[in-house]
mmCIF file as gemmi writes it, N, C-alpha and C atoms, coordinates in Angstrom:
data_model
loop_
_atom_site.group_PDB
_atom_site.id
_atom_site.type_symbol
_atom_site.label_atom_id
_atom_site.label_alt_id
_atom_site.label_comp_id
_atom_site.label_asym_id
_atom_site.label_entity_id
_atom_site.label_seq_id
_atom_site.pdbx_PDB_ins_code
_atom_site.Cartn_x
_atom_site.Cartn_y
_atom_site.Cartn_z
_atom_site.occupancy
_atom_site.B_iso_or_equiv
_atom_site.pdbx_formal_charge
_atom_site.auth_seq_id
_atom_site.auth_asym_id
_atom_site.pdbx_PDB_model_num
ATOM 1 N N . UNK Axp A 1 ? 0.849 -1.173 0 1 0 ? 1 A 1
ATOM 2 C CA . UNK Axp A 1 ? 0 0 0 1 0 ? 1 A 1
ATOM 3 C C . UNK Axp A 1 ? 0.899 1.242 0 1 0 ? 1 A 1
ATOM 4 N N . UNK Axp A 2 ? 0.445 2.112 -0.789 1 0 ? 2 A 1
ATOM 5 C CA . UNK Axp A 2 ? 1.106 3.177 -0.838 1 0 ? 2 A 1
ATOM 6 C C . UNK Axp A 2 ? 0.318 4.434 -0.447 1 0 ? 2 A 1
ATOM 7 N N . UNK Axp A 3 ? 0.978 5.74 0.131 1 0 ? 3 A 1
ATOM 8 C CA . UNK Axp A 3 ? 0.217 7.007 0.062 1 0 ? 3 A 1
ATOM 9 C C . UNK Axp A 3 ? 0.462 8.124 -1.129 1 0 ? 3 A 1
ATOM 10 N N . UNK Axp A 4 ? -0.599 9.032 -1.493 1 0 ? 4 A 1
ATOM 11 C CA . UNK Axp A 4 ? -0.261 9.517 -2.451 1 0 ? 4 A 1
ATOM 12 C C . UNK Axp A 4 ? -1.392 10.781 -1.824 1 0 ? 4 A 1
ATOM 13 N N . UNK Axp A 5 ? -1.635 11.733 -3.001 1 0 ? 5 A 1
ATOM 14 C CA . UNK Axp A 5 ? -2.371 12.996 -2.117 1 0 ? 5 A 1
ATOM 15 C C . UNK Axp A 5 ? -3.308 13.648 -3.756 1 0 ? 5 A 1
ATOM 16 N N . UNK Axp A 6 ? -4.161 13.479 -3.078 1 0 ? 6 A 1
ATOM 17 C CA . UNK Axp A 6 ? -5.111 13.818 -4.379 1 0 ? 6 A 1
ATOM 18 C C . UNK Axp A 6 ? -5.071 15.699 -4.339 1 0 ? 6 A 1
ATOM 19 N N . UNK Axp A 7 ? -5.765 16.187 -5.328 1 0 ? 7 A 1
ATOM 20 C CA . UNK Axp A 7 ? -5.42 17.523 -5.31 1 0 ? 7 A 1
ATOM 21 C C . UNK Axp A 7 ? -5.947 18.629 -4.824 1 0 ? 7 A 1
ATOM 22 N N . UNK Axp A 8 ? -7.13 18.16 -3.752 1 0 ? 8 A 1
ATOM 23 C CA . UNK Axp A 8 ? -7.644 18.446 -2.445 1 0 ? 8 A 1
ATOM 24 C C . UNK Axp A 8 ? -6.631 18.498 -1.648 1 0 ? 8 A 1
ATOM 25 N N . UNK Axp A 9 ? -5.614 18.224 -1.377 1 0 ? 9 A 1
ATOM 26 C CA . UNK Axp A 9 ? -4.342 17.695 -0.505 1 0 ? 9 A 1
ATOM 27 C C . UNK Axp A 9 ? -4.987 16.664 0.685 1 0 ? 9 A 1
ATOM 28 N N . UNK Axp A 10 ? -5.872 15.91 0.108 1 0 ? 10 A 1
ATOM 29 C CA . UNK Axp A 10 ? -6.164 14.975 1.526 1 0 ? 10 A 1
ATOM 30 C C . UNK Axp A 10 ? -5.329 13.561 0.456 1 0 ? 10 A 1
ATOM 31 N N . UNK Axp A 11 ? -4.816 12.679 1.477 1 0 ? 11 A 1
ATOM 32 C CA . UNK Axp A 11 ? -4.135 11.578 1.649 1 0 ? 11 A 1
ATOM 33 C C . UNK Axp A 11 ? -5.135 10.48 1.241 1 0 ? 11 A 1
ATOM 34 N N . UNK Axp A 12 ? -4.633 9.725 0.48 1 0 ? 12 A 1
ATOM 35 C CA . UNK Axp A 12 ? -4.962 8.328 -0.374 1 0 ? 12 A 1
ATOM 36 C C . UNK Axp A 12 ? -4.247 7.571 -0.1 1 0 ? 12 A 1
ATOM 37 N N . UNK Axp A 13 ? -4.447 6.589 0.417 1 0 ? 13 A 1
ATOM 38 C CA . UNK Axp A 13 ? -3.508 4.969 0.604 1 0 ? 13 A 1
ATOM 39 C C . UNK Axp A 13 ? -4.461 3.873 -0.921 1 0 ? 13 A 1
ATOM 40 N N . UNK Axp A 14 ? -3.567 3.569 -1.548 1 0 ? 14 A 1
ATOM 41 C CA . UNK Axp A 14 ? -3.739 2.873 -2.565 1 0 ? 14 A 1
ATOM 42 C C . UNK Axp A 14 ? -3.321 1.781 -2.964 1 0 ? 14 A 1
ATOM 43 N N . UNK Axp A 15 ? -3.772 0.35 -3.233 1 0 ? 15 A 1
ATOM 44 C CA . UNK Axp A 15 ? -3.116 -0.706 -3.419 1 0 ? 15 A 1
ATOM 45 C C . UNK Axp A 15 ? -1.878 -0.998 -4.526 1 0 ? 15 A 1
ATOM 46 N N . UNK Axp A 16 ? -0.574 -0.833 -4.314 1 0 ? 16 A 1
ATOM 47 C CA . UNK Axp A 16 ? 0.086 -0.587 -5.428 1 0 ? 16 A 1
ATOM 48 C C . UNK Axp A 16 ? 0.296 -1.28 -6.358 1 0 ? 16 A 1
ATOM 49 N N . UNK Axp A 17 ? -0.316 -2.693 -5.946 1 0 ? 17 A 1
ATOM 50 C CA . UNK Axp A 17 ? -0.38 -4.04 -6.998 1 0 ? 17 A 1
ATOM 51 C C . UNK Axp A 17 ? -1.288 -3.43 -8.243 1 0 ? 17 A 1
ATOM 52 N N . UNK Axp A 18 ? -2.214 -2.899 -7.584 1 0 ? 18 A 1
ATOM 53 C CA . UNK Axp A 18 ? -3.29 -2.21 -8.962 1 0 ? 18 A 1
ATOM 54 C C . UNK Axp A 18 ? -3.428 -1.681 -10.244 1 0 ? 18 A 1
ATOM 55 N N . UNK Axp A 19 ? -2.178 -0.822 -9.676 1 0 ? 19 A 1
ATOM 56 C CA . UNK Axp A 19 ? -1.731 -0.239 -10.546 1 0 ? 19 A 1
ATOM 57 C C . UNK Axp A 19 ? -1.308 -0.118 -12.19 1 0 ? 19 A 1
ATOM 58 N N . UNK Axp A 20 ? -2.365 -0.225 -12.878 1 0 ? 20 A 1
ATOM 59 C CA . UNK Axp A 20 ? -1.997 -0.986 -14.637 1 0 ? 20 A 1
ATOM 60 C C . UNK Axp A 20 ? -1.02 0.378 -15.405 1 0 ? 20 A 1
ATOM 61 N N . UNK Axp A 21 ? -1.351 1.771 -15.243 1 0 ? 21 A 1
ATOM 62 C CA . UNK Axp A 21 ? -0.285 2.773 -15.792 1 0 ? 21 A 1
ATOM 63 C C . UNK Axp A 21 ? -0.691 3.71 -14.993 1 0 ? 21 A 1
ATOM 64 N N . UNK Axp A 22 ? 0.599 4.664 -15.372 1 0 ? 22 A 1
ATOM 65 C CA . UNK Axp A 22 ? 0.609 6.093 -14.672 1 0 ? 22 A 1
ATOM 66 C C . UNK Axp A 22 ? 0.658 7.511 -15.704 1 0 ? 22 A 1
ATOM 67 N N . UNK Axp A 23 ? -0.39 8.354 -15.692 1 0 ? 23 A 1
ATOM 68 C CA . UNK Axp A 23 ? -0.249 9.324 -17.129 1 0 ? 23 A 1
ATOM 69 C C . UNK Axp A 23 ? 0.396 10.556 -16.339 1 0 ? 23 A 1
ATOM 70 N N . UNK Axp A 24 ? 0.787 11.479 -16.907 1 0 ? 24 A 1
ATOM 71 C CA . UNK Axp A 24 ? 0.65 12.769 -16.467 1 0 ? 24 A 1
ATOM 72 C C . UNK Axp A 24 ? -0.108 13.831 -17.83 1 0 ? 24 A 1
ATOM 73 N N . UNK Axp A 25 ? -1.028 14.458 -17.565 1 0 ? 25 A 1
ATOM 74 C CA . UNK Axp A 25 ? -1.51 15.012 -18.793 1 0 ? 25 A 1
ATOM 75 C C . UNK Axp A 25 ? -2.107 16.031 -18.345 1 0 ? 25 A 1
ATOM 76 N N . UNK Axp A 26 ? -1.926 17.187 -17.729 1 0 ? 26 A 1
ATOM 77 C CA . UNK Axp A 26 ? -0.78 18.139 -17.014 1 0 ? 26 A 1
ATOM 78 C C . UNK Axp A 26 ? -0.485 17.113 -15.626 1 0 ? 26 A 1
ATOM 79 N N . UNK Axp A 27 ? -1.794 16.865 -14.848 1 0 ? 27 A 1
ATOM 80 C CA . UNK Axp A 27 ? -1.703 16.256 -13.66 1 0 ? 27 A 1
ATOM 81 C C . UNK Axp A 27 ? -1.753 14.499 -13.687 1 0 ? 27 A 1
ATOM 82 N N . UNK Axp A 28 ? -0.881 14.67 -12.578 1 0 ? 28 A 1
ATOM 83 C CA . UNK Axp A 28 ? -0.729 12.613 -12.568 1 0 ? 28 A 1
ATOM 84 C C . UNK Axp A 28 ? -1.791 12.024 -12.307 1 0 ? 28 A 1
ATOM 85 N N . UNK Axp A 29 ? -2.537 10.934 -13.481 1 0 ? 29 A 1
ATOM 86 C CA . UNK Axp A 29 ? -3.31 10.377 -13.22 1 0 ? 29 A 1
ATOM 87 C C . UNK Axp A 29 ? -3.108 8.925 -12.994 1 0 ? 29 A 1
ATOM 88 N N . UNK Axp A 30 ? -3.554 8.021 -12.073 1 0 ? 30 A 1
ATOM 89 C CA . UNK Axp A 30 ? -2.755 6.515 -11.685 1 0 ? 30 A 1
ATOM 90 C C . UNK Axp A 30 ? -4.469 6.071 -11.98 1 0 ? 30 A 1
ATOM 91 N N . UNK Axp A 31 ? -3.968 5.296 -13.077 1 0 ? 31 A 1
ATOM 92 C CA . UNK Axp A 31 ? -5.123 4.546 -13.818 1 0 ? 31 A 1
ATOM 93 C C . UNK Axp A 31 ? -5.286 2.933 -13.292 1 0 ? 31 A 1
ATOM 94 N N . UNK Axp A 32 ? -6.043 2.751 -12.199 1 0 ? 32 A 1
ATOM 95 C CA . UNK Axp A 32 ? -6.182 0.947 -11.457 1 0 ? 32 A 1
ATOM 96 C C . UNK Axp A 32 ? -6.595 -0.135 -12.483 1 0 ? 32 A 1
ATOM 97 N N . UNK Axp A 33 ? -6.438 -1.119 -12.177 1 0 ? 33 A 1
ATOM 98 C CA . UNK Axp A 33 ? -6.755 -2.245 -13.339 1 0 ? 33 A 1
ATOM 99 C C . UNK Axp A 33 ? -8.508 -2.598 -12.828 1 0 ? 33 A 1
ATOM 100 N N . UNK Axp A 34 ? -8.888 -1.9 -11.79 1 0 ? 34 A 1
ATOM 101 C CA . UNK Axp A 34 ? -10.316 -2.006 -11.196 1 0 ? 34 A 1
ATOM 102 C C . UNK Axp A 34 ? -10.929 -0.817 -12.653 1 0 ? 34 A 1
ATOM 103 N N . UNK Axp A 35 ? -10.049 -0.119 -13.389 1 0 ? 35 A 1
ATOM 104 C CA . UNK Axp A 35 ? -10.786 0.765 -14.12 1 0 ? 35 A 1
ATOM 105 C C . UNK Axp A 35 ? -10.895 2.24 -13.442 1 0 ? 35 A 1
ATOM 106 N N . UNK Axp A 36 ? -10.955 2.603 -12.553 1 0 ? 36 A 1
ATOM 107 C CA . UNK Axp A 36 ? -10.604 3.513 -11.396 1 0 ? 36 A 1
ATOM 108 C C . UNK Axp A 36 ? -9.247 4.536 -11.606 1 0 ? 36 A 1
ATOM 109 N N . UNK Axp A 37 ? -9.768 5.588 -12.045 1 0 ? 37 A 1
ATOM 110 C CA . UNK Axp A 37 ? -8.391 6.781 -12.034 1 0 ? 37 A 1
ATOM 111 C C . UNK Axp A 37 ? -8.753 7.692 -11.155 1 0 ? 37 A 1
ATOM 112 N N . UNK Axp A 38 ? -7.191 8.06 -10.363 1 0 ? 38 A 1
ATOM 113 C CA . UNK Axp A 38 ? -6.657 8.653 -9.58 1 0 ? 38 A 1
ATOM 114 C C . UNK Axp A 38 ? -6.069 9.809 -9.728 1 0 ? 38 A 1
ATOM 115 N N . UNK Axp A 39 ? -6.547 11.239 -9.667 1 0 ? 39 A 1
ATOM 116 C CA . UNK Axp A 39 ? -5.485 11.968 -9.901 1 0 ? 39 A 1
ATOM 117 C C . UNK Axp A 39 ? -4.803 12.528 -8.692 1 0 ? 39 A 1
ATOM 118 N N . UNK Axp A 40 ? -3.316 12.761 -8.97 1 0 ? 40 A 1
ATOM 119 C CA . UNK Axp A 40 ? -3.219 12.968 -7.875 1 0 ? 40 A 1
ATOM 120 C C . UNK Axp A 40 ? -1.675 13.969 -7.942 1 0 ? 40 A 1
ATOM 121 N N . UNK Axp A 41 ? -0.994 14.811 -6.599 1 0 ? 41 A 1
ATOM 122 C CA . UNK Axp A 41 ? -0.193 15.89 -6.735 1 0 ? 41 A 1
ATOM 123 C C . UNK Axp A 41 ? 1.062 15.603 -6.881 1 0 ? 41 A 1
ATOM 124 N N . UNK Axp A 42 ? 1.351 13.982 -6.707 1 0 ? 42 A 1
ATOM 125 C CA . UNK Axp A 42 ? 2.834 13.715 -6.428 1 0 ? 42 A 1
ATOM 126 C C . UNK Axp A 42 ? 3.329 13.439 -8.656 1 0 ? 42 A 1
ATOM 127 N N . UNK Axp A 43 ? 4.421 13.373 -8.954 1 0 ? 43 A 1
ATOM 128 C CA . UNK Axp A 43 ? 4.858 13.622 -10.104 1 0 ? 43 A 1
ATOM 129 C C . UNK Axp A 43 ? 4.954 12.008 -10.426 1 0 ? 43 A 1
ATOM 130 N N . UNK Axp A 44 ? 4.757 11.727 -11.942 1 0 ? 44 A 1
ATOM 131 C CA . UNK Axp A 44 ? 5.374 10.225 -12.324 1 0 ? 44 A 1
ATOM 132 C C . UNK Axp A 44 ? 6.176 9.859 -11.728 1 0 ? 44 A 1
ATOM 133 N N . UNK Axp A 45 ? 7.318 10.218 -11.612 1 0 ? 45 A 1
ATOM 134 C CA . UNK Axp A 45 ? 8.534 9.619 -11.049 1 0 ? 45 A 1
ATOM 135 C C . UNK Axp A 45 ? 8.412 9.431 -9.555 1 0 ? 45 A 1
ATOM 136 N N . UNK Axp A 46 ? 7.707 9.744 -9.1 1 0 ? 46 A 1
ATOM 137 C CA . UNK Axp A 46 ? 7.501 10.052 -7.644 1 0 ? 46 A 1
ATOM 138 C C . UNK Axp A 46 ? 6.792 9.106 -7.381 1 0 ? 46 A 1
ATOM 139 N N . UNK Axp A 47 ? 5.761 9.049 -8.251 1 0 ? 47 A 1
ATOM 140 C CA . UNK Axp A 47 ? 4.608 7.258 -7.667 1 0 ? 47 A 1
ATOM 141 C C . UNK Axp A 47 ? 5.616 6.577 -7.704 1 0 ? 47 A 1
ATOM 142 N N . UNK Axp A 48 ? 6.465 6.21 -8.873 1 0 ? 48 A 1
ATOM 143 C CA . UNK Axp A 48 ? 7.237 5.044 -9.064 1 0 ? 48 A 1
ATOM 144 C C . UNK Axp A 48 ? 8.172 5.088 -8.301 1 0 ? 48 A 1
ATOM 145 N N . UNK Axp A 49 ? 9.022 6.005 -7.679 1 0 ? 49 A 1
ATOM 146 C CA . UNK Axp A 49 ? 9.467 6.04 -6.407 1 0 ? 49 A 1
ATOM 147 C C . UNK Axp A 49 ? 9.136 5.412 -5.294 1 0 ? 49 A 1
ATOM 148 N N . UNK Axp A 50 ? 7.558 5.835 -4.904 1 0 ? 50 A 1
ATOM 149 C CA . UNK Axp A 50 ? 7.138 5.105 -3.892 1 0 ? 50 A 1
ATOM 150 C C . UNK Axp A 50 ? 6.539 3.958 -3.914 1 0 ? 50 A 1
ATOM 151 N N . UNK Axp A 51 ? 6.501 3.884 -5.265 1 0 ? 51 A 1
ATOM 152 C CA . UNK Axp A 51 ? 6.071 1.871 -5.692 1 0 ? 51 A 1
ATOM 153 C C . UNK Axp A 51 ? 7.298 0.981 -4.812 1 0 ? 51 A 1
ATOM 154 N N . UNK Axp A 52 ? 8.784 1.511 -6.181 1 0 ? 52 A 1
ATOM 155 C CA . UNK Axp A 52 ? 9.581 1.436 -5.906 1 0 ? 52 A 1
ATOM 156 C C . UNK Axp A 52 ? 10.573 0.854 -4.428 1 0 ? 52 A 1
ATOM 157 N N . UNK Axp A 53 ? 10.04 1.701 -3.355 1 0 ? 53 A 1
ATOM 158 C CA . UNK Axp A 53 ? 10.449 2.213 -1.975 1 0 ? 53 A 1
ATOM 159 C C . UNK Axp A 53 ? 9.239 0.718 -1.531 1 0 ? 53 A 1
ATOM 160 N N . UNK Axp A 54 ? 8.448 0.828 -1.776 1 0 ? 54 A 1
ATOM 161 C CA . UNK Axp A 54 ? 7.129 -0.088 -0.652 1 0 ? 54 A 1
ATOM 162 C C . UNK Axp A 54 ? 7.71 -1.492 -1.168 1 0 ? 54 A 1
ATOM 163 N N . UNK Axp A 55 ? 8.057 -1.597 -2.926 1 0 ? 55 A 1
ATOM 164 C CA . UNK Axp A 55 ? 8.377 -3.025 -2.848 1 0 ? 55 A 1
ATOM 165 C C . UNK Axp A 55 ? 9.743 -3.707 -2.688 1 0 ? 55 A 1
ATOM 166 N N . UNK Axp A 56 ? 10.627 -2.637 -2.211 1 0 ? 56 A 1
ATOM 167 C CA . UNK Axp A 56 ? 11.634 -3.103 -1.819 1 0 ? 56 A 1
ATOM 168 C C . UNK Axp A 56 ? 11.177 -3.16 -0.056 1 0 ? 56 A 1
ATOM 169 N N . UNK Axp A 57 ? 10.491 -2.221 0.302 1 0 ? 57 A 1
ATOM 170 C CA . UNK Axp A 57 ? 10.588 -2.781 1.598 1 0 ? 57 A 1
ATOM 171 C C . UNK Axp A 57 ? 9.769 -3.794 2.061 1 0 ? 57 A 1
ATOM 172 N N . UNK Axp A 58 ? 9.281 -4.591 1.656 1 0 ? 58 A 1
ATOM 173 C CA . UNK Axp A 58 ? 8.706 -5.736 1.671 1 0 ? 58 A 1
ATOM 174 C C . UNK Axp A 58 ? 8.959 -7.032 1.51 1 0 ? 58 A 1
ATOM 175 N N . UNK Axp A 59 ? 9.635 -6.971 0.097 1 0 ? 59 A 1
ATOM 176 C CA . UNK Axp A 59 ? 11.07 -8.141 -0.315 1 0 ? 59 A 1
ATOM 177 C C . UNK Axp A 59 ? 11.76 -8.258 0.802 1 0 ? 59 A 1
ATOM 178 N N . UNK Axp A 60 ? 12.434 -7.026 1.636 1 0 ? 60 A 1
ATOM 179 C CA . UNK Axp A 60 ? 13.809 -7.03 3.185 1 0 ? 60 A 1
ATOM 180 C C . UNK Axp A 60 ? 12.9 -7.794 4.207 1 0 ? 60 A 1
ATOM 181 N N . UNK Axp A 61 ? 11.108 -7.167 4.036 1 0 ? 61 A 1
ATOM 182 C CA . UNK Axp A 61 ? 11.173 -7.949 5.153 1 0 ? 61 A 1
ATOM 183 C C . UNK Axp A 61 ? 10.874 -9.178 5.307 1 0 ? 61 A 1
ATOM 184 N N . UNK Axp A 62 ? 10.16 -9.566 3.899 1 0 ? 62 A 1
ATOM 185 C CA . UNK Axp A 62 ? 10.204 -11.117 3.916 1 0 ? 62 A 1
ATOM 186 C C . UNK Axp A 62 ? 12.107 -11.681 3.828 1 0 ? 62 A 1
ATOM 187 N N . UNK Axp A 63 ? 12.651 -11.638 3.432 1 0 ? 63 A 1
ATOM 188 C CA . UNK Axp A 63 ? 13.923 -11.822 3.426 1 0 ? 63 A 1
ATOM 189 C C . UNK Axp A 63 ? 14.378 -12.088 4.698 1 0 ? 63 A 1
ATOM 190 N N . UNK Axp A 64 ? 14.459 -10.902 5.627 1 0 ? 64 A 1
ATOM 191 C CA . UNK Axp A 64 ? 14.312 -10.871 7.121 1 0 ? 64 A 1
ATOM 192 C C . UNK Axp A 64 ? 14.106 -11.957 7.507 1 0 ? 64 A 1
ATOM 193 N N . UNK Axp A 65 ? 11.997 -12.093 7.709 1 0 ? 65 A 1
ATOM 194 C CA . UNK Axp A 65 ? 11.296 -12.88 8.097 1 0 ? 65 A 1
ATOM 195 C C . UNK Axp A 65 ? 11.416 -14.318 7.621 1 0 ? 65 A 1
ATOM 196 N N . UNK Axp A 66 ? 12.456 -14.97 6.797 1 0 ? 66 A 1
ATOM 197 C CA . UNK Axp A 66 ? 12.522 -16.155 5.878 1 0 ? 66 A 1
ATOM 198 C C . UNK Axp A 66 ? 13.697 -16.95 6.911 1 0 ? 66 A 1
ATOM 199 N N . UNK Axp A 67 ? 14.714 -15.608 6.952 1 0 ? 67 A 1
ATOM 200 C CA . UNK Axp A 67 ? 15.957 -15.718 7.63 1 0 ? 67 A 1
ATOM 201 C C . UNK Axp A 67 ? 15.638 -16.242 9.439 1 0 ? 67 A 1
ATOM 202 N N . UNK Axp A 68 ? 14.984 -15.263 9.79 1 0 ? 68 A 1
ATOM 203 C CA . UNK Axp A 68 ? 14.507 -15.817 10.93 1 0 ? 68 A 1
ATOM 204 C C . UNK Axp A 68 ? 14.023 -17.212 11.507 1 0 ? 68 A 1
ATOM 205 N N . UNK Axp A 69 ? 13.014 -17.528 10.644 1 0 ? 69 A 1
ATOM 206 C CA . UNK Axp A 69 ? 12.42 -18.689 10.142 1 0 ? 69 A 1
ATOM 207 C C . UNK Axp A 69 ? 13.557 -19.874 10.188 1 0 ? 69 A 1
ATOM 208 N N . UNK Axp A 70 ? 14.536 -19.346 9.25 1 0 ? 70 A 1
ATOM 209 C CA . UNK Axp A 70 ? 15.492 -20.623 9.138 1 0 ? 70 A 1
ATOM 210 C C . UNK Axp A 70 ? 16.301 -20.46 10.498 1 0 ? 70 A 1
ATOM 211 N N . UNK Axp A 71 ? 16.859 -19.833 11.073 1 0 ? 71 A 1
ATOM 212 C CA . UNK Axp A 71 ? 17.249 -19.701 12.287 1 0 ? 71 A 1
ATOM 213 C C . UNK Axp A 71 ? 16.372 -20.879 13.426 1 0 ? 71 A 1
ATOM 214 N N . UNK Axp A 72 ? 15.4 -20.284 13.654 1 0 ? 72 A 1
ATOM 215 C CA . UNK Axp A 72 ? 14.375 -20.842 14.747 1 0 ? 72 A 1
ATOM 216 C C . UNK Axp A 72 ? 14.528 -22.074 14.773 1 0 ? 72 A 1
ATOM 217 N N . UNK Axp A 73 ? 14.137 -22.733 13.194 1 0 ? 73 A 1
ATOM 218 C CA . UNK Axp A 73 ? 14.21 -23.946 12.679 1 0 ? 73 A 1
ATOM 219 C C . UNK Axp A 73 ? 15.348 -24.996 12.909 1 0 ? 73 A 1
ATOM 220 N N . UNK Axp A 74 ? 16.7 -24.366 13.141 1 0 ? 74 A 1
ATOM 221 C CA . UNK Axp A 74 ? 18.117 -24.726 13.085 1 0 ? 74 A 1
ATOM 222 C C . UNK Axp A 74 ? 18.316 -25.052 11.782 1 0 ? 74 A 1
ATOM 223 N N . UNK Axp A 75 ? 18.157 -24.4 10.767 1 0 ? 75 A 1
ATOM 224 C CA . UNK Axp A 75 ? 18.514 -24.527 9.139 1 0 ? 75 A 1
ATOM 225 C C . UNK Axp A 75 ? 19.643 -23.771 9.088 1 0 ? 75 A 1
ATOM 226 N N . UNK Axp A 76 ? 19.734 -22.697 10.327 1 0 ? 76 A 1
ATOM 227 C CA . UNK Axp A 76 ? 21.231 -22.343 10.067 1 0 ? 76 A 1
ATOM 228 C C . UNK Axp A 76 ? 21.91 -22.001 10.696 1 0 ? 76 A 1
């Protein structure tokens, strides 16, 4: 899940799996595969930034959480 800020400036948490494209045409619109567009204040590069940012931090923590796992287990 990501946050993003529509152009009201109120805050949107959005599923980032959803996500099928991103336009800018003046303003960024994040077009969902539900069919559902989003416009919103942060720039292209900036969603994909925070795509970016959420799915790396998720990969660490399963990674983390895998590592642990094998620990507990005595796998290592």
């Amino acid at each position: 899940m990501i946050t993003v800020t529509r152009l009201n400036d109120s805050k949107l948490v959005i599923n980032s799996d959803l996500i099928e494209f991103i336009e800018a045409i003046p303003d960024t619109i994040i077009s969902l595969t539900t069919g559902k567009k989003i416009m919103v204040k942060e720039s292209t590069d900036t969603v994909i930034q925070i795509v970016a940012e959420f799915r790396n931090k998720v990969r660490s923590i399963r990674i983390n959480n895998s590592d642990t796992h094998a620990v507990s287990n005595g796998s290592k």
